[in-house]
C-alpha positions as CSV (number, residue, x, y, z in Angstrom):
1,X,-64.8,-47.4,60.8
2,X,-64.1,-51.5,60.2
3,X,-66.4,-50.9,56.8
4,X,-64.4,-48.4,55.7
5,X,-61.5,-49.8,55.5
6,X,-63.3,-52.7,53.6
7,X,-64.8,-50.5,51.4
8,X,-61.3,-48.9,50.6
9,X,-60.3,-52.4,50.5
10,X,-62.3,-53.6,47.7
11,X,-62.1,-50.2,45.7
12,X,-58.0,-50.3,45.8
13,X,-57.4,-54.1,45.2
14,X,-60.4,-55.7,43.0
15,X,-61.2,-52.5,40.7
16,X,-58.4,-52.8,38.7
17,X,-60.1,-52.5,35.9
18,X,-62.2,-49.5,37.0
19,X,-58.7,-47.8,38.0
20,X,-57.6,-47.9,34.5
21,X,-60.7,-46.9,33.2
22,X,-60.2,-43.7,35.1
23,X,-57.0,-43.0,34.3
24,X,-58.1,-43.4,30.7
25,X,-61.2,-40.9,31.1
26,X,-58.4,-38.6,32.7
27,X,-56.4,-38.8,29.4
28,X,-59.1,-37.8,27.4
29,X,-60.4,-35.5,29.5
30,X,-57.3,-33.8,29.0
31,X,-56.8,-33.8,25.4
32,X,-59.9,-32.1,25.2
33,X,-58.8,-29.5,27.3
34,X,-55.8,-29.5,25.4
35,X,-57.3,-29.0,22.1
36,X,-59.4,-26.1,23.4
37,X,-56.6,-24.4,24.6
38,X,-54.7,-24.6,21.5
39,X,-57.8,-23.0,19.7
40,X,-58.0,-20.3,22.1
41,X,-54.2,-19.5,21.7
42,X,-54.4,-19.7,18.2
43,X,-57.0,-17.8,18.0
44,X,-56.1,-15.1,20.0
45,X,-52.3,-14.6,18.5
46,X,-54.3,-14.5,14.6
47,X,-57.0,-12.1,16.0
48,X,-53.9,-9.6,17.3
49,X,-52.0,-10.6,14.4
50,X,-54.3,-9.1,12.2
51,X,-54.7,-6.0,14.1
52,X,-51.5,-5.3,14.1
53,X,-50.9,-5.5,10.1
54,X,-54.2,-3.4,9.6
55,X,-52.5,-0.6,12.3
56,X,-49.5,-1.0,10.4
57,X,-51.1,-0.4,6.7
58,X,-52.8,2.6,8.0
59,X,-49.5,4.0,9.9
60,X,-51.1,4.2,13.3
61,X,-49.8,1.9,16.2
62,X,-51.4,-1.3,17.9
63,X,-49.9,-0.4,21.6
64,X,-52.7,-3.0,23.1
65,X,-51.5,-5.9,20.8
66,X,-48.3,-5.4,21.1
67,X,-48.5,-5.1,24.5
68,X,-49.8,-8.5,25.2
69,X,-47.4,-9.9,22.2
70,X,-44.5,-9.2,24.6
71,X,-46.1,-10.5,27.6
72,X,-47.7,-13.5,25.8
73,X,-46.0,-16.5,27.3
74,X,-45.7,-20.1,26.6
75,X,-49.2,-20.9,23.3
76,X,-50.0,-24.0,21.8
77,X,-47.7,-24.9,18.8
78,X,-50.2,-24.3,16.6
79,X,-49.9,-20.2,17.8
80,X,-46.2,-20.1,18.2
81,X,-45.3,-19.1,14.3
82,X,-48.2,-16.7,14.3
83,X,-46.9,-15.4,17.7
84,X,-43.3,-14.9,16.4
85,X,-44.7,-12.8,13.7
86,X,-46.6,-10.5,16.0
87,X,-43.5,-10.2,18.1
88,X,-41.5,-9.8,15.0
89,X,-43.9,-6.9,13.7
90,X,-43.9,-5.1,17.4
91,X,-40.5,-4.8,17.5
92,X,-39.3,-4.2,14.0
93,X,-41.7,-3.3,11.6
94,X,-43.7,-0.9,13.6
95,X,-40.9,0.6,14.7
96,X,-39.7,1.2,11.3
97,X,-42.7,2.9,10.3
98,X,-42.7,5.4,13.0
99,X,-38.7,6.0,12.3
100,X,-40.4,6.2,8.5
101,X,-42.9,9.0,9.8
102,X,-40.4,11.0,11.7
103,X,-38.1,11.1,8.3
104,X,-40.4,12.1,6.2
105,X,-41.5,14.9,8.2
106,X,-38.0,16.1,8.7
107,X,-37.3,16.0,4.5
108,X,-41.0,17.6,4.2
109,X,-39.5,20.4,6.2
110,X,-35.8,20.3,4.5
111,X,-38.0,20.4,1.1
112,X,-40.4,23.7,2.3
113,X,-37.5,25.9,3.7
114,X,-33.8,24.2,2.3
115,X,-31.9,27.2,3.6
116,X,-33.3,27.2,7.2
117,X,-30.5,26.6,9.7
118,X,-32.1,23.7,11.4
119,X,-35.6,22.2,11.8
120,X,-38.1,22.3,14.4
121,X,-38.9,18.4,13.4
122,X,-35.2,17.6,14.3
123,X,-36.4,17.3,17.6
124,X,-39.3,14.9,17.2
125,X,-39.8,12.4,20.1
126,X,-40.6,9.5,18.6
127,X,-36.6,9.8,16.7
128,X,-34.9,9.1,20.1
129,X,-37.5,6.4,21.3
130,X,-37.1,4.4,17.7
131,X,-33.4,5.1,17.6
132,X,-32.7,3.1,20.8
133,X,-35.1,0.1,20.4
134,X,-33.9,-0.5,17.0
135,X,-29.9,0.2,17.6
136,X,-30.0,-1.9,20.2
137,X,-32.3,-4.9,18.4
138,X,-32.4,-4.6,15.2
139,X,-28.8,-2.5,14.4
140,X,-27.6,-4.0,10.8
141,X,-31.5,-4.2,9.6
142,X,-31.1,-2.2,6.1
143,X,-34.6,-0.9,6.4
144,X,-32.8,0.9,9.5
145,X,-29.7,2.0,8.4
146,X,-31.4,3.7,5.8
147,X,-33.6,5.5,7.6
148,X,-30.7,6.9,10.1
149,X,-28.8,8.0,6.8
150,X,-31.5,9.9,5.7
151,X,-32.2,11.3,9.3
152,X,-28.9,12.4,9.4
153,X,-28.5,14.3,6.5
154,X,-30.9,16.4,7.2
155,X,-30.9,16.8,11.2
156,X,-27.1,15.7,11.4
157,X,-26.5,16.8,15.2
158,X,-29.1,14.5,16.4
């Protein structure tokens, strides 16, 4: 028991030098991490990015990547301008392109029967899903308040 107490001794108060050296290894040890981690974030945030502009030229939706856009939390600094365009696409430009969709399929139907009463596509349910998320976050967007002109015009009670 006494030569442990030496031992601990001699390791706090005459290694000095060796304690430094440690805390130095430590730092680098670190950065290292540090730098891996900010290649991982950045990788992962350009890897969804992309996804979600190829889903977005070909009109379909990118649910999974936009999905871990709004749970992605704090990335590397190197990922957060990438990341703020995901979220930006996920919640304003896909949206518009479904809102897009459901217009054009109500004015394809205005254009095939322009006397009907009403329209079946009136009662799309992507319309009511789109209109919420983008009155309440995006609600002076032009993109938007286009598309809610045309909507109404042709399915005005909705």
């Amino acid at each position: 028991m006494r030569h442990a107490w030496i031992v601990v001794l001699l390791v706090g108060a005459g290694c000095k030098d060796a304690q430094e050296k440690a805390k130095e290894a430590v730092k680098k040890a670190d950065n290292v991490v540090d730098k891996a981690t900010s290649a991982l974030d950045l990788d992962e945030v350009q890897k969804r990015l992309a996804s979600v502009k190829d889903a977005l030229a070909k009109n379909l939706e990118a649910l999974d990547d936009c999905g871990w856009a709004s749970r992605a939390g704090d990335v590397a600094d190197a990922a957060k301008a990438p990341l703020a365009e995901l979220k930006k696409l996920c919640t304003l430009d896909l949206p518009l392109a479904r809102a897009g969709r459901a217009v054009a399929r109500v004015e394809k139907a205005e254009q095939e029967q322009p006397e009907a009463p009403s329209y079946t596509e009136c009662s799309d349910d992507d319309w009511p899903k789109v209109k919420k998320l983008l009155d309440d976050t995006h609600p002076g967007e032009a993109r938007w308040t286009d598309l809610k002109a045309r909507w109404t015009k042709v399915c005005p009670s909705s």
